[in-house]
N, C-alpha and C positions, 0 to 999 in steps of 0.2 A: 538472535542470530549472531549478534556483535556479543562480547563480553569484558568488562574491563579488567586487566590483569593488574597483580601484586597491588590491590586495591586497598585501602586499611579497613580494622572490623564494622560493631557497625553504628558504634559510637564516636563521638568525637575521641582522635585519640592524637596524640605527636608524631610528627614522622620522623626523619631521622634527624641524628641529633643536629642541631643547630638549626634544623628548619624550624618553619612558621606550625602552630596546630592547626591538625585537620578535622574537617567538621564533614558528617552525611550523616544520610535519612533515605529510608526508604519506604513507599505507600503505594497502596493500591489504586488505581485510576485508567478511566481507558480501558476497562477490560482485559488488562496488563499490570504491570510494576514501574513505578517510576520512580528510580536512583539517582540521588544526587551529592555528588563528593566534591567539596572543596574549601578554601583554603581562603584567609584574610575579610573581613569586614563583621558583621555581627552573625553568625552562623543560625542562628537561632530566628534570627528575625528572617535574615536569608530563606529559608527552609520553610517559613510559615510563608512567606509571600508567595514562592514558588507554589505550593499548595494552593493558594488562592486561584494561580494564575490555572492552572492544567482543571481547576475545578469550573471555571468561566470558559473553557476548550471546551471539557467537557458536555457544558448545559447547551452550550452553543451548536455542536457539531457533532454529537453522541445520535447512531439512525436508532437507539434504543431507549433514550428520551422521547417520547410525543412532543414534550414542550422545549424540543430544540428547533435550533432554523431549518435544518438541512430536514429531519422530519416533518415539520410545518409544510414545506414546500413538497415534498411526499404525498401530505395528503391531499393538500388543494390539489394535485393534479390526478392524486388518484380517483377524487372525489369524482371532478371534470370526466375524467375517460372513462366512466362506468366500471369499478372496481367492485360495485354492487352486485354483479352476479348477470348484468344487461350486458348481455352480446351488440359486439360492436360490429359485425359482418354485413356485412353490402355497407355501410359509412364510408364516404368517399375523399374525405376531407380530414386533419388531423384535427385532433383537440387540442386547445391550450385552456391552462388553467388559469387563475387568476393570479393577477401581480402579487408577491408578495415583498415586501420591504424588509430589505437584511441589516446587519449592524454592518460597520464598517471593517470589522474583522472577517466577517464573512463574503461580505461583499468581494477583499482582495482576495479569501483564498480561493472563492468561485473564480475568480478571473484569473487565478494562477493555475486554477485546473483545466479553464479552459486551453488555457496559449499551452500547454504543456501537454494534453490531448492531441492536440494541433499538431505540435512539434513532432511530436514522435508518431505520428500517422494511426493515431487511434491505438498503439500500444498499450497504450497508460489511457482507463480511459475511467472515469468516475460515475459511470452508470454503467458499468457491468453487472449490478445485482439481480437484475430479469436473468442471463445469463448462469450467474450461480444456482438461481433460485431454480432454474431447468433441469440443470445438471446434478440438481441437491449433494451438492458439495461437502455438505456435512454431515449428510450418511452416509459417500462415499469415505470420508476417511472415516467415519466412527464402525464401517463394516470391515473396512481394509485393517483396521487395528485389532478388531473383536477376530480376527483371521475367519469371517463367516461372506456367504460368494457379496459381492457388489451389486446394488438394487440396476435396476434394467436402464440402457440411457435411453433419455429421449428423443421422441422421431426426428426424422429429419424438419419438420415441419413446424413442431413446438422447438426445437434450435432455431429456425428462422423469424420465426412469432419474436421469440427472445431476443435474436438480434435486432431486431427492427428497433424495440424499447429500450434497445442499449444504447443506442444510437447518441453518443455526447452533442449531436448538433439539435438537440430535441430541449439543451438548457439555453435561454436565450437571457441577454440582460439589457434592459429595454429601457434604461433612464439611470439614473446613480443613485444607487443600493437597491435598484427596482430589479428584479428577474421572475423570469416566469418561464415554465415546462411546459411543453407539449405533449402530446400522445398519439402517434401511430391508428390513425382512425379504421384500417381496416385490418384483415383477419389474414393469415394465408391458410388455404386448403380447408378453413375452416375453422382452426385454431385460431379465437381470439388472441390479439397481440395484447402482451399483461402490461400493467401502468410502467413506466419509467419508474428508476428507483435510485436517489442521489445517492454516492456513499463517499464522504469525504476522508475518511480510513486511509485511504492508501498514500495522504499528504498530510490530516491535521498532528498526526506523532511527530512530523519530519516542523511542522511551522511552531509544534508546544515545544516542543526540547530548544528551539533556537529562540523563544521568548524566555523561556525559563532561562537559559543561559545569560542572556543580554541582561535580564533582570537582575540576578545575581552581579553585574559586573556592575550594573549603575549601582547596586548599594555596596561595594565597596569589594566583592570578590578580587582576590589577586591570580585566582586561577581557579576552576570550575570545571566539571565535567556532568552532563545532564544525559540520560540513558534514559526512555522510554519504551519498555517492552524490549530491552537487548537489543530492535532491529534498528533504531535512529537516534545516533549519541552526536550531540554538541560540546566542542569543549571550547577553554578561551583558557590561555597562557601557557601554565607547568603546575605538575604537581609542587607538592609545598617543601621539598626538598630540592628543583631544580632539573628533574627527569619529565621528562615528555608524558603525556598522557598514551596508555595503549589500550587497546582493542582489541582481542582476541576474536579471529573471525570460526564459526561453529564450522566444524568438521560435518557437510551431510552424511557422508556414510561411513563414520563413526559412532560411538556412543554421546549421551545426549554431555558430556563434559568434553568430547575432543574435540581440539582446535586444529585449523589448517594451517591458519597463520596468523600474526597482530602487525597493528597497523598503527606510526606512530603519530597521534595527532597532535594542533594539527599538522597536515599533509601539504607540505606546498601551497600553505597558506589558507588552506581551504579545512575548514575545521567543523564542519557538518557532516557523518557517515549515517549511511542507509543499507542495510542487508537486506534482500527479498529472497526466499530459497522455498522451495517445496521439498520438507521436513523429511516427507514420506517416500521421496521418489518413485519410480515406477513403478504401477500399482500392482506385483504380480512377477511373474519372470518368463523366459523366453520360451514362445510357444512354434508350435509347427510352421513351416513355411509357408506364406501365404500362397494360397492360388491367385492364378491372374483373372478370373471370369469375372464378368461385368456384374454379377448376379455376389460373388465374393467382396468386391469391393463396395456395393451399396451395403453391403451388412457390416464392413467396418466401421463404412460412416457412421452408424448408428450404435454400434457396439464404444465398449471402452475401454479398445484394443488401436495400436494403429502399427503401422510396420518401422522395422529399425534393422537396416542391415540382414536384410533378407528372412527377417522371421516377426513374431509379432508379441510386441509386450503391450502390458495395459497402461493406458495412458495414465500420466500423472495429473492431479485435485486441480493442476492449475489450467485456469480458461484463457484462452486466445481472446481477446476482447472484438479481435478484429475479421475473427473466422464462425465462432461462435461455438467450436469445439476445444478438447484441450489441446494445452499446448506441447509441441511435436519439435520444437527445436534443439532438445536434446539438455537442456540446460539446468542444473541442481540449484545453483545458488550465484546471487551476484551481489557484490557491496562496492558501493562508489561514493566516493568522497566528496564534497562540492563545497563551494560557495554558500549555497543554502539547502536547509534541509529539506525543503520543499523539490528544491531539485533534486538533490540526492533518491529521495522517496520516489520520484517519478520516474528518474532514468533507472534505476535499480528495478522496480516493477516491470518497463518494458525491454528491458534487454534482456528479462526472464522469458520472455514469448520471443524475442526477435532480436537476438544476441548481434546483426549486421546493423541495428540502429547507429547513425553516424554521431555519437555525442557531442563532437565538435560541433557539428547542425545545429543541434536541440541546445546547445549552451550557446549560440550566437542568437538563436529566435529567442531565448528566453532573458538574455540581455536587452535584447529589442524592443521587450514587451514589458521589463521593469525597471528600467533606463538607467542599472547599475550595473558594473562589471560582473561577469560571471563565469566561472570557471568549473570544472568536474571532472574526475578522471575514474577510472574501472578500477579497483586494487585486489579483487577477487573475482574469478570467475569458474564455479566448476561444473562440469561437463557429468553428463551422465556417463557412468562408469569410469571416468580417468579417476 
C-alpha cells in the first residue's frame, strides 16, 4: 500500500555527492517482500541480521507453519473443540483447550492484540479467521478478478456460527507466557460453531519492521528505513544525503503504480506507518434500487450486495469483525502513522470497518497497557468513490 519514493537501485550504491553510501536488500518473507535501505554501520552484516530477525517472526507467528506458536495453539484448541468432524450441538458449555506456553515475544504481541481488540471495540480483532473462512474471501476476490459471478454467501446462520468463534474474548492468558483458547460449545440453528482461529497477520509485519529497524540502529545504522509487504514501514533518522524518508501512499482507484500522496517520515515523531486498503473495492457496480420488503432485505443479508445511496453495489472482500458481514462503511484505504507499528497496524485495520473509531481513545488505552508514551495520527483516508 505504502511505497518508498526516489529510493536508490538495488545495490549498495552513493547518494548524493557528499553523502554517506547507501546499502539495501530485498527478500522474500511473510508471504510478502521485505525491503530494507540504509545508510552507516556495516550494511552487510546489518542485512544478514535483519534476515535472521523476520526469519525468527516468521517460525514464531506464520498460521502456515504447524510448528509456530500462534499455529500450535490452533491446534490444541481445535483438537479440544472437535474439529474432527464430532458435532458439538446440544453441548452446553464452552471448551478450552490446553495451556500452552509462548516465548516471550509472543507472549507480548498476544497481549498487545488483546488491549488493542479491546480498544477499538472489536474492530481490530485477531480471530476473525472463522469469519473469512465463511465468507471464503479468497474466491471471492479470485472470482471477482477472473470477472466470473461470486460464489454464493453464507446463511445467516453459518455468519453467526462464525461469529461466535471470532469472538477475541475466547483467547485468554492464564499465568506468564501461559494462554489458552476456548471454543463456543454450542451450534446455532444447527450449524456447528468452527474452532477459533488466531491470526497474528494483521500486527506481526507492524512489530517485525520496528525490530528490524531498532536492530539496524543498535549496530550502528545512521538512518534506516524497513518496508515489509509495502503496508507497514519503520524508519529511524534521514536518508544518507539529509532528506527525510518518503512514502508513497497507493492510489486504490488507480493503477497498481498510482500514488495519492507521500508521507514524510518520520511524522511528528512517530516513524512507524501502516496502510490497510481493500485493493479491489466494490465488488461490482451500481444496481437497481433496492425494495423496501422485509422478504428484500433478508436476502441482502445473505447476498454480497448491501445498499449505498439508494441503490445496491456488492460488498467489498473486507469483513466487519464486529458484525460478522462485510464491511459497509464506505472506506477504500487508511494509513496511520504511530508510535509503534503494532499500533499503527491495528488502528489502520479498524478504521477500515469503522472510520468514527476515536484514535485519540485507542492511543490513551494503549499507553495504559504498555506504560510508554503513545501517539498515532490518520494521514490517508479514502472514501469509496471520492
Amino acid at each position: 500500500m505504502a511505497r518508498t519514493t526516489g529510493a536508490p537501485g538495488d545495490e549498495a550504491v552513493a547518494g548524493s555527492p557528499g553523502s554517506a553510501p547507501t546499502w539495501r536488500s530485498s527478500f522474500p518473507a511473510m508471504g510478502t517482500r521485505v525491503d530494507i535501505i540504509g545508510w552507516g554501520g556495516d550494511g552487510m552484516a546489518i542485512v544478514n541480521a535483519v534476515v535472521g530477525v523476520v526469519a525468527r517472526h516468521e517460525d514464531m507467528w506464520s498460521v502456515f507453519r504447524p510448528s509456530s506458536e500462534v499455529s500450535r495453539l490452533n491446534s490444541v484448541v481445535a483438537s479440544a473443540g472437535g474439529s474432527d468432524g464430532t458435532s458439538r450441538c446440544g453441548a452446553d458449555s464452552a471448551v478450552a483447550g490446553p495451556v500452552l506456553v509462548v516465548s516471550e515475544e509472543t507472549d507480548r504481541l498476544l497481549r498487545d492484540a488483546l488491549a488493542l481488540a479491546e480498544a477499538t471495540g472489536g474492530a481490530f480483532n485477531p480471530l476473525i479467521g472463522p469469519l473469512v473462512a465463511a465468507w471464503d474471501v479468497k474466491a471471492m476476490r479470485a472470482a471477482y478478478v477472473a470477472g466470473v459471478p461470486l460464489p454464493p454467501a453464507p446463511s445467516e446462520r453459518v455468519v453467526e456460527a462464525a461469529l461466535r468463534a471470532s469472538s477475541w474474548g475466547l483467547l485468554s492468558r492464564v499465568g506468564e507466557r501461559r494462554w489458552v483458547m476456548g471454543a463456543p460449545a454450542e451450534c446455532v440453528g444447527g450449524v456447528d460453531v468452527p474452532s477459533p482461529r488466531l491470526d497474528l497477520g494483521g500486527i506481526a509485519k507492524g512489530r517485525t519492521a520496528d525490530a528490524c529497524r531498532d536492530l539496524a540502529v543498535a549496530m550502528g545504522a545512521r538512518g534506516v528505513l524497513v518496508s515489509v509487504g509495502t503496508s507497514s514501514v519503520s524508519v529511524f533518522g534521514t536518508r544518507a544525503d539529509g532528506s527525510s524518508w518518503r512514502a508513497g501512499l497507493r492510489d486504490p482507484h488507480g493503477g497498481p503504480t498510482s500514488v495519492a500522496g507521500v508521507v514524510d517520515l518520520p511524522a511528528g515523531g512517530m516513524a512507524s506507518l501502516s496502510t490497510s486498503g481493500d485493493n479491489l473495492g466494490p465488488l461490482g457496480g451500481v444496481r437497481a434500487v433496492c425494495a423496501g420488503s422485509a422478504a428484500d432485505h433478508r436476502a441482502r443479508e445473505t447476498s454480497r450486495e448491501t445498499s449505498v445511496g439508494g441503490g445496491r453495489i456488492f460488498d467489498h472482500h473486507i469483513i466487519d469483525p464486529r458484525t460478522g458481514y462485510p464491511a459497509r462503511a464506505g472506506v477504500r484505504q487508511v494509513s496511520v502513522v504511530a508510535s509503534s507499528g503494532v499500533l499503527a497496524e491495528a488502528l489502520s485495520t479498524a478504521l477500515l470497518v469503522d472510520p468514527s473509531i476515536d484514535v485519540s481513545d485507542v492511543e490513551a488505552r494503549w499507553a495504559r497497557e504498555t506504560g510508554a508514551p503513545a501517539s498515532a495520527k490518520v494521514v490517508g483516508l479514502v472514501r469509496v468513490g471520492s
